[in-house]
VEXVEX-68676 format. One record per residue: x, y, z of N, C-alpha, C, CB in turn. Coordinates in pm, whole numbers, padded with zeros to 5 digits, always signed. Glycine has a CB too. Layout:
! residues N
XYZXYZXYZXYZ ...
***
This chain:
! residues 241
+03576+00093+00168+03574+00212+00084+03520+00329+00164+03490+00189-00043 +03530+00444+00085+03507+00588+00178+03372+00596+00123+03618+00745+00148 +03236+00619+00191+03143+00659+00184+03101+00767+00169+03112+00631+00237 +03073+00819+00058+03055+01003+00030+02884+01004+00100+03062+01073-00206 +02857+01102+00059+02742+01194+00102+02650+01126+00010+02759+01367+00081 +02477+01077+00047+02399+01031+00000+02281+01154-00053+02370+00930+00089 +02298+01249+00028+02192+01310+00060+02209+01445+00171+02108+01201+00108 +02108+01498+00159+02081+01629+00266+01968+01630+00322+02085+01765+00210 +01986+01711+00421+01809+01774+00518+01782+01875+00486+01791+01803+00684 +01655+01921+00429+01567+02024+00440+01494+02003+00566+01480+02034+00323 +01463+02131+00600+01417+02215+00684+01310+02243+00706+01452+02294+00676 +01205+02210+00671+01071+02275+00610+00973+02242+00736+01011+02195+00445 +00851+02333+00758+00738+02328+00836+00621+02252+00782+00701+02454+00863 +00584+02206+00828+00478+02058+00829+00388+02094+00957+00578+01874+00861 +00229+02156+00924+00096+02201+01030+00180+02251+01161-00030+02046+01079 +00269+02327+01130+00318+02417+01245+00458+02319+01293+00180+02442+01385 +00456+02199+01231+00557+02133+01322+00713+02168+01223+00511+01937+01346 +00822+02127+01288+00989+02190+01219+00986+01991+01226+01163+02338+01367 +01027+02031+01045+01063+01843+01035+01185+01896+00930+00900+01693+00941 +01208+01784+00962+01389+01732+00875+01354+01662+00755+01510+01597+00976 +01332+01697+00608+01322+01577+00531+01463+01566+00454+01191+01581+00429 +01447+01440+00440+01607+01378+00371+01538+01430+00168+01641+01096+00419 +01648+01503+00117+01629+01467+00006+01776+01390-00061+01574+01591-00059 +01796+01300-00101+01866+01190-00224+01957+01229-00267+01801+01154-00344 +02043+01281-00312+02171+01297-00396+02141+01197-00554+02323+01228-00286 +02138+01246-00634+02110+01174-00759+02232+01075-00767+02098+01276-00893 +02136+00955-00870+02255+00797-00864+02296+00791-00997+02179+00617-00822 +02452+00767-01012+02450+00654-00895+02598+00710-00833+02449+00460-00959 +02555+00676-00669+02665+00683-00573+02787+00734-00575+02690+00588-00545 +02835+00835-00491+02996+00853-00511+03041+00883-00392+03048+00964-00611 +03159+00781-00395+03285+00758-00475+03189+00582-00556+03479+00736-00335 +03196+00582-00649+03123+00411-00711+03153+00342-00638+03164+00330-00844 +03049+00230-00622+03028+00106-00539+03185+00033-00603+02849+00007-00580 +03224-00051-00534+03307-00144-00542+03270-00293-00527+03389-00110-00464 +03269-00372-00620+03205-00498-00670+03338-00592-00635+03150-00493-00850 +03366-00620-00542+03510-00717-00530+03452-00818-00408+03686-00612-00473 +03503-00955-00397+03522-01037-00301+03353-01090-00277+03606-00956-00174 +03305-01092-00120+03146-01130-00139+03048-01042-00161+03095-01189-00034 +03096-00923-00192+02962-00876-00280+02952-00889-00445+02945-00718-00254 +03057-00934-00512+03064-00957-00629+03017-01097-00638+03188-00927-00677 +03037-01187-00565+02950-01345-00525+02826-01318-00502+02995-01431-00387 +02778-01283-00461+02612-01230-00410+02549-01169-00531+02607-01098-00277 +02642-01099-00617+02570-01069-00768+02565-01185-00861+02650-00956-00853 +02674-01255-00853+02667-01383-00944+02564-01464-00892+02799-01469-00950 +02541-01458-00810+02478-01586-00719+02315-01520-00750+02542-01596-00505 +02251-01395-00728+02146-01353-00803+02130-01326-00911+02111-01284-00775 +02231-01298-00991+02180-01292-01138+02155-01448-01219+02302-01201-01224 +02254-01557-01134+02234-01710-01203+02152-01769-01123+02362-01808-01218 +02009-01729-01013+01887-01791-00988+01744-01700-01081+01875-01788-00807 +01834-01549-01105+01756-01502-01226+01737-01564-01371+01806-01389-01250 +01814-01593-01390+01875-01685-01526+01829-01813-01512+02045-01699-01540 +01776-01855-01392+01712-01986-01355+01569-02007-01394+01719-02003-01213 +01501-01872-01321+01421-01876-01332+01312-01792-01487+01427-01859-01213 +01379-01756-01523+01399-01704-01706+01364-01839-01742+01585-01644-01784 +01446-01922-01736+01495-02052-01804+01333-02111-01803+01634-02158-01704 +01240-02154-01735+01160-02186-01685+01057-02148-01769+01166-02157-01575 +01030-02045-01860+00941-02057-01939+00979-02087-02081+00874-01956-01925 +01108-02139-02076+01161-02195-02208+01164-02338-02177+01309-02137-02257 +01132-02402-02078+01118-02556-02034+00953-02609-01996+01221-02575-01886 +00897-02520-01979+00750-02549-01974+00722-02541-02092+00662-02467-01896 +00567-02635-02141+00526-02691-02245+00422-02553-02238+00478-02862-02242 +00339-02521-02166+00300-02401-02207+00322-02282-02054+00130-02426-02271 +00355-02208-02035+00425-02136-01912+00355-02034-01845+00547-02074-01947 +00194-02029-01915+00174-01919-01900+00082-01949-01737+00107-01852-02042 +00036-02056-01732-00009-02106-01570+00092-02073-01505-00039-02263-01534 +00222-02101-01485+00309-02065-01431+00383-01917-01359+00349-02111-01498 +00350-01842-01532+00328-01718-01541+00250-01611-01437+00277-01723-01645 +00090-01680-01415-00026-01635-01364-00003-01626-01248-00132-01701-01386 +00058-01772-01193+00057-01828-01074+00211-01736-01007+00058-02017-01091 +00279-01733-01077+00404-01615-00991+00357-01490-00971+00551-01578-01077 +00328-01433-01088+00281-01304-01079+00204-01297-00967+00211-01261-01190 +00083-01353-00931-00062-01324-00850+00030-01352-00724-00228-01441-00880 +00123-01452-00691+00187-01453-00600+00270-01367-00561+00223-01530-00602 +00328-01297-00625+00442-01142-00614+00320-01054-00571+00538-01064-00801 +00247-01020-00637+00138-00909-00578+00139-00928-00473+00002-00903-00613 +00093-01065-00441+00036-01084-00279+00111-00992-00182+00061-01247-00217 +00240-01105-00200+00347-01017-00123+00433-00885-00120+00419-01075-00118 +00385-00824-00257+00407-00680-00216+00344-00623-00172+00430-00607-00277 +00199-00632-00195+00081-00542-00080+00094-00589+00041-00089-00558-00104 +00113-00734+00114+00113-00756+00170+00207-00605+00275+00124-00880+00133 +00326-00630+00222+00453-00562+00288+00376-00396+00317+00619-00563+00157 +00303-00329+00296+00199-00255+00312+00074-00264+00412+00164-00256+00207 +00055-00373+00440-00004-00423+00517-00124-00478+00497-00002-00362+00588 -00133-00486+00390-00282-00624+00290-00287-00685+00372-00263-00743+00140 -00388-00809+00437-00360-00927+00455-00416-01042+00386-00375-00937+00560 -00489-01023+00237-00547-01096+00156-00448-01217+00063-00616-00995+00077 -00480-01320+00066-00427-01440+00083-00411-01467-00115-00548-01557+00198 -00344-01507-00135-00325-01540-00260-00462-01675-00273-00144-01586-00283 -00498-01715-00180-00665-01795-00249-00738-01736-00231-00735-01920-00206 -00744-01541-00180-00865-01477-00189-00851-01388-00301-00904-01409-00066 -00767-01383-00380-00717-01313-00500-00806-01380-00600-00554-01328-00530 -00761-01558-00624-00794-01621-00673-00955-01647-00689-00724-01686-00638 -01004-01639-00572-01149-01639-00552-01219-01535-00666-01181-01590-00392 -01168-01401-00547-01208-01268-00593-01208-01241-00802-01077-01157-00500 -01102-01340-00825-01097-01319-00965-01226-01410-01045-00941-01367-01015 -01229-01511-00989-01376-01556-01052-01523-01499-00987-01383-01721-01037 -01515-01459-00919-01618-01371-00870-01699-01401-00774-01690-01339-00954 -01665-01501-00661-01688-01574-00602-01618-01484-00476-01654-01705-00654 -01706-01377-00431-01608-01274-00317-01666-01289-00204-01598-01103-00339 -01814-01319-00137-01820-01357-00006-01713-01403+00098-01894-01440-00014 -01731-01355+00236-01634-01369+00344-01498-01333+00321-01632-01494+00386 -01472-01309+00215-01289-01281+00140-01280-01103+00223-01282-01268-00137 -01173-01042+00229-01150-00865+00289-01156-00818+00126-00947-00809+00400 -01272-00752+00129-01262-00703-00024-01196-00600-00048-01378-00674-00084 -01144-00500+00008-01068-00364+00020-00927-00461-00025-01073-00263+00205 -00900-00572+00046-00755-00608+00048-00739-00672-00111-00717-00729+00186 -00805-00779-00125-00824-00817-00269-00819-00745-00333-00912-00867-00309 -00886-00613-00368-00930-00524-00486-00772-00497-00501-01051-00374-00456 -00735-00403-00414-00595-00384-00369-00480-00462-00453-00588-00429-00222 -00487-00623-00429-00378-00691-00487-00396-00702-00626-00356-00818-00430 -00563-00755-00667-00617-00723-00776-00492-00593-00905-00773-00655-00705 -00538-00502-00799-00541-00404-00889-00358-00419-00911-00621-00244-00823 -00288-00454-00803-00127-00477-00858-00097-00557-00963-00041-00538-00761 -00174-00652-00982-00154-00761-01084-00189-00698-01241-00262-00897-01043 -00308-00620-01225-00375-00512-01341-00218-00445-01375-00521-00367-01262 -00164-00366-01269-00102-00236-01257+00076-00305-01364-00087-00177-01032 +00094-00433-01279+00218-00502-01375+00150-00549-01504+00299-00647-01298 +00065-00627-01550+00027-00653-01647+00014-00479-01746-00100-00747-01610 -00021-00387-01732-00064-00277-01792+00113-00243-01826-00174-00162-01684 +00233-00223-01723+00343-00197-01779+00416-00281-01846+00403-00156-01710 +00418-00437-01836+00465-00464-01966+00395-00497-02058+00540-00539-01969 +00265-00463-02081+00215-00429-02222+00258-00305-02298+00077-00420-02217 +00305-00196-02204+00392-00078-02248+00539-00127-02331+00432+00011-02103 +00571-00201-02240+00740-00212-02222+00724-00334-02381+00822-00307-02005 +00645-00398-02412+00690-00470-02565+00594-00372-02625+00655-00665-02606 +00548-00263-02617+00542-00138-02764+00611-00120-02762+00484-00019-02797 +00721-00067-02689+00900-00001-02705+00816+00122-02637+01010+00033-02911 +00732+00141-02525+00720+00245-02450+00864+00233-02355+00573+00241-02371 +00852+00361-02349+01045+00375-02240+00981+00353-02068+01159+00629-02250 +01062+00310-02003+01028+00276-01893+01056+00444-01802+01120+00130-01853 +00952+00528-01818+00959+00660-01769+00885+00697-01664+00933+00741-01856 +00905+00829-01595+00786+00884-01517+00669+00867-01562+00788+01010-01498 +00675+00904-01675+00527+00868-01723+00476+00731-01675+00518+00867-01884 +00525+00647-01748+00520+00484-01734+00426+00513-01580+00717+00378-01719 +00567+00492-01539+00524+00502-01353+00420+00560-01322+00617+00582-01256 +00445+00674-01387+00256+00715-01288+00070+00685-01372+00251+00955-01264 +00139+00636-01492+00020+00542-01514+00037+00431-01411+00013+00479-01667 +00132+00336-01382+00138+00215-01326+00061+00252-01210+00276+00155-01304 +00074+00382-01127+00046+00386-01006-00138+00420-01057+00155+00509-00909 -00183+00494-01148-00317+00548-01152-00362+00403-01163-00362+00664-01276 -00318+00293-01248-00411+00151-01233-00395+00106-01084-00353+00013-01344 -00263+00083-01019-00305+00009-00903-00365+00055-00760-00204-00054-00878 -00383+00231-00792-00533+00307-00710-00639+00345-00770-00516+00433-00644 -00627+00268-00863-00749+00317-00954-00898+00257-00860-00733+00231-01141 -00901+00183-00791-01015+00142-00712-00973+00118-00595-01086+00035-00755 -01068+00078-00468-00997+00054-00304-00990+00195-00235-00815-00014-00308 -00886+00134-00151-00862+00265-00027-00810+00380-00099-00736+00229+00106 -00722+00324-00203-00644+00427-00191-00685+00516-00348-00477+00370-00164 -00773+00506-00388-00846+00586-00505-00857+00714-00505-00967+00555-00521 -00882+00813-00363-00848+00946-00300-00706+00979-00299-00895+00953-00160 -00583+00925-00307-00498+00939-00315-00401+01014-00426-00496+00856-00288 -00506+01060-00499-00423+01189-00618-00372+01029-00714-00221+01337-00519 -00461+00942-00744-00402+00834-00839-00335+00878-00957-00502+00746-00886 -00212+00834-00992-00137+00866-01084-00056+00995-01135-00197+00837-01149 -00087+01058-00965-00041+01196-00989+00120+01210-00897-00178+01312-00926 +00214+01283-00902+00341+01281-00813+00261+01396-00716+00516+01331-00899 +00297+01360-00582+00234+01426-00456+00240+01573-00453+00301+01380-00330 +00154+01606-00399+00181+01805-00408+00147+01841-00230+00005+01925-00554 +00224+01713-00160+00203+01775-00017+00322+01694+00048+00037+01747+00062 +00348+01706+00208+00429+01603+00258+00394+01497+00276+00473+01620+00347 +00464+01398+00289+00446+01256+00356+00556+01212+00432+00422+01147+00258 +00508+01148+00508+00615+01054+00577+00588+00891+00623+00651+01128+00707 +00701+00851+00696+00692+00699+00685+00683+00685+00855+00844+00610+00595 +00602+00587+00931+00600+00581+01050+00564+00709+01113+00708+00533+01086 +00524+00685+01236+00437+00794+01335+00322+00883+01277+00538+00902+01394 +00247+00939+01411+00130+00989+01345+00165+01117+01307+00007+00989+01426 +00222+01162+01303+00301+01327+01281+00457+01317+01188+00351+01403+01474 +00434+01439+01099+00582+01453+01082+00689+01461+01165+00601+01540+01030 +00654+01540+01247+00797+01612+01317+00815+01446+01408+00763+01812+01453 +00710+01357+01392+00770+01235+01502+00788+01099+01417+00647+01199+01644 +00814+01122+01253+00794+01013+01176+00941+00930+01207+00760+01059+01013 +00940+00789+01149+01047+00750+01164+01160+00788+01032+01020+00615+01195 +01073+00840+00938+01158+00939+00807+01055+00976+00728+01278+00858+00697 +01052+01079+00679+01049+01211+00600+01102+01262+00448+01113+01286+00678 +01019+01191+00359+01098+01211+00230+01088+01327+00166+01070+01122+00136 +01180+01365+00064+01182+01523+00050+01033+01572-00011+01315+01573-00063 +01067+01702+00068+00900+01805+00009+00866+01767-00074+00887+01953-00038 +00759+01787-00143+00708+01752-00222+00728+01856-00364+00592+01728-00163 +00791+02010-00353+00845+02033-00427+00986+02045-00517+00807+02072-00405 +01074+01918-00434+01150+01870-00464+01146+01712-00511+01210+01906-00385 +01018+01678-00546+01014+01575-00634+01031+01589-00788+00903+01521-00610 +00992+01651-00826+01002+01651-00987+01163+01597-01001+00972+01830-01068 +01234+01704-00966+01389+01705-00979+01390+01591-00950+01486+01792-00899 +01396+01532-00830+01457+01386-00749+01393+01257-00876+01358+01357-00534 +01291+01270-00919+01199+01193-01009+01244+01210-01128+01061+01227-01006 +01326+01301-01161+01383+01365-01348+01525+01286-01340+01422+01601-01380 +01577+01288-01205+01715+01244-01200+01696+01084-01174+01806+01327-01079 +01588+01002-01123+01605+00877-01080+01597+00847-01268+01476+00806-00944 +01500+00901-01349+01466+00849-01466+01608+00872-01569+01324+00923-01515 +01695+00988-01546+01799+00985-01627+01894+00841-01581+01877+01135-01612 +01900+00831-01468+01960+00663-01390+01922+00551-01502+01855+00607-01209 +01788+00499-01472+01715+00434-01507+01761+00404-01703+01580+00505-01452 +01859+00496-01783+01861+00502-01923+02002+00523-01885+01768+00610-02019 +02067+00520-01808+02192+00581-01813+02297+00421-01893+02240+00647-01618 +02326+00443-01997+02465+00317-02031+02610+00325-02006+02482+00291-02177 +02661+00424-01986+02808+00481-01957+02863+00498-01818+02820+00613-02012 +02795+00429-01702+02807+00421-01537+02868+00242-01532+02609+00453-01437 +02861+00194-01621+02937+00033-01614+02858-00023-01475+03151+00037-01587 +02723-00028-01455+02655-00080-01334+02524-00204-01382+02586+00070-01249 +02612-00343-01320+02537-00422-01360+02383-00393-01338+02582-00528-01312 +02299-00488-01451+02102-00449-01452+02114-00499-01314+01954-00558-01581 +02122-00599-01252+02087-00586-01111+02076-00512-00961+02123-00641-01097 +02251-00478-01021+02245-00347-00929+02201-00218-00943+02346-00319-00899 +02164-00210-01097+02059-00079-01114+01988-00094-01056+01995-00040-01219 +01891-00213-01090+01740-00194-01021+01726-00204-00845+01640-00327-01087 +01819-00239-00776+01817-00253-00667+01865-00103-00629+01889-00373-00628 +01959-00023-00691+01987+00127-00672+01891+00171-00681+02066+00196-00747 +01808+00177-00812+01670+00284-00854+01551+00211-00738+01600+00263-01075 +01550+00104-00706+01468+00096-00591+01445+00191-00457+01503-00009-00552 +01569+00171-00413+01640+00200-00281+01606+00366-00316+01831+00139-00261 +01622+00426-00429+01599+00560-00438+01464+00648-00444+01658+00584-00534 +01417+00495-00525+01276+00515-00525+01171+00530-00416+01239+00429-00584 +01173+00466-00337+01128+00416-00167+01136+00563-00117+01259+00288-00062 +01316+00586-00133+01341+00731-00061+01275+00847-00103+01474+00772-00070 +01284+00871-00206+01174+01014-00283+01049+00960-00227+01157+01033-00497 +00994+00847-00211+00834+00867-00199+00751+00918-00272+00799+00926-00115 +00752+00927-00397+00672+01043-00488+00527+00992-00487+00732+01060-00663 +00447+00925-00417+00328+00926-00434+00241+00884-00292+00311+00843-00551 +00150+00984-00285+00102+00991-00093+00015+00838-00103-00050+01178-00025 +00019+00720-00185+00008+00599-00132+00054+00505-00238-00127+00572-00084 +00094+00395-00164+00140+00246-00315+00264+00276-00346+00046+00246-00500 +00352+00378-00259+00492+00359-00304+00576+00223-00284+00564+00461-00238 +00543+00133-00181+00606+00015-00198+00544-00089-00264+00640-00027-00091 +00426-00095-00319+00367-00192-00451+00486-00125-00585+00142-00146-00497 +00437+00025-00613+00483+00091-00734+00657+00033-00703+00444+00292-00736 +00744+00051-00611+00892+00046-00587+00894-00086-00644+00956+00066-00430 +00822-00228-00605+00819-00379-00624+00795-00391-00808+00670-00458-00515 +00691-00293-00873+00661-00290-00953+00800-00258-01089+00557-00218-00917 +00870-00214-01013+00968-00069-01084+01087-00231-01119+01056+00131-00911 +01115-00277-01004+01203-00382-00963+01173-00461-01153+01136-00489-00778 +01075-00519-01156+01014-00641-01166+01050-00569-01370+00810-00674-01060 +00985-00425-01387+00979-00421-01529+01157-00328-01580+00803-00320-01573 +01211-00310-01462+01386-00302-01558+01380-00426-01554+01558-00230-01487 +01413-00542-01483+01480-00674-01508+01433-00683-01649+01437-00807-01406 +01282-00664-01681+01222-00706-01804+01271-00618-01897+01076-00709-01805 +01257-00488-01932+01332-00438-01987+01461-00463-02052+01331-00382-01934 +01552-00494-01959+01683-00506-01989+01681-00640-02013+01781-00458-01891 +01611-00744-02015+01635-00921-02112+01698-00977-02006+01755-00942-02282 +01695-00967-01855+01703-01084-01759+01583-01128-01737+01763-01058-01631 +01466-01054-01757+01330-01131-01778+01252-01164-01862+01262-01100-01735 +01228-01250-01939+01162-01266-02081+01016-01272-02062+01212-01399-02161 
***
């Protein structure tokens, strides 16, 4: 298929330096994705180990150990991908209160992801809408303590950021200004509700991911918050019970 335009570069100055930031083209995609042959296998094939694993608290006698035990394990590994290195038995520790020799910055950290998902789907069964809002509570719980508590918690950024290198002008990417978030953030959330785009829940949430990452809207925990985002459409939309 023909690949249209994703996006553009702004131009903008960053402490004297000339940087390029990419801003997004709102989703979803054009000319539309095309779902034929093995990428239409690769959706069946993830949506029926989703459906697997759904299944699983309708076959356990009580599910919610199970429950505990995935969740605390997903945290791990999304902070991890951030660069945590606190171990899903120092989580465990840290939760009974037993924190000697454990990296307590890193714990608090995963801690607080497990808080940060538990807090949105207690939203998501009031019939709270899965919104900006949502999101930037999600993000004020999981900096609500740790490193990243200075980080404007729960607020959308009011400066640049970038990803890799110690400088803008030498990052390995550059997400748009920061006064082109609102917009980029108004349009991922019209996505996110959109019913008339015929785009399976899977490939939404893997779109609104991928978009999400790219805006960057918050100067820390954008890839916990992106993992987070993943985890409550599936729930939302009844591939996750």
């Amino acid at each position: 298929m023909q690949r249209g335009e994703i996006g553009s570069y702004e131009v903008t100055s960053v402490g004297g330096e000339r940087v390029r930031a990419f801003v997004p083209l709102p989703l979803p995609p054009t000319p539309a994705l095309m779902l034929d042959g093995s990428l239409q296998q690769l959706l069946e094939s993830a949506v029926l180990a989703l459906g697997r694993l759904d299944a699983v608290s309708t076959l356990l006698p009580d599910h919610s150990p199970f429950l505990y035990a995935y969740v605390h394990k997903e945290a791990v590994l999304s902070s991890q991908i951030e660069g945590t290195q606190s171990s899903l038995s120092d989580l465990l520790i840290f939760e009974l209160e037993e924190v000697p020799g454990i990296p307590l910055d890193d714990v608090t950290e995963v801690s607080n992801c497990v808080a940060a998902l538990r807090h949105g789907l207690r939203r998501l069964e009031r019939n709270f809408p899965l919104s900006n809002r949502l999101i930037r509570e999600i993000h004020g719980v999981l900096l609500s303590s740790g490193r990243g508590q200075t980080q404007t918690p729960g607020e959308f950024r009011r400066s640049q950021n970038w990803v890799g290198g110690s400088q803008p002008g030498h990052a390995a990417f550059v997400p748009p200004p920061h006064t082109a978030v609102p917009d980029c953030m108004s349009a991922l959330e019209r996505f996110l509700h959109a019913t008339d785009d015929g785009l399976p829940v899977l490939l939404r949430a893997g779109l609104a991911h991928v978009q999400f990452e790219t805006i960057h809207p918050f100067l820390d925990g954008n890839g916990r918050v992106g993992w987070l985002l993943i985890t409550l459409l599936l729930c939302q939309a009844g591939l996750l019970s």
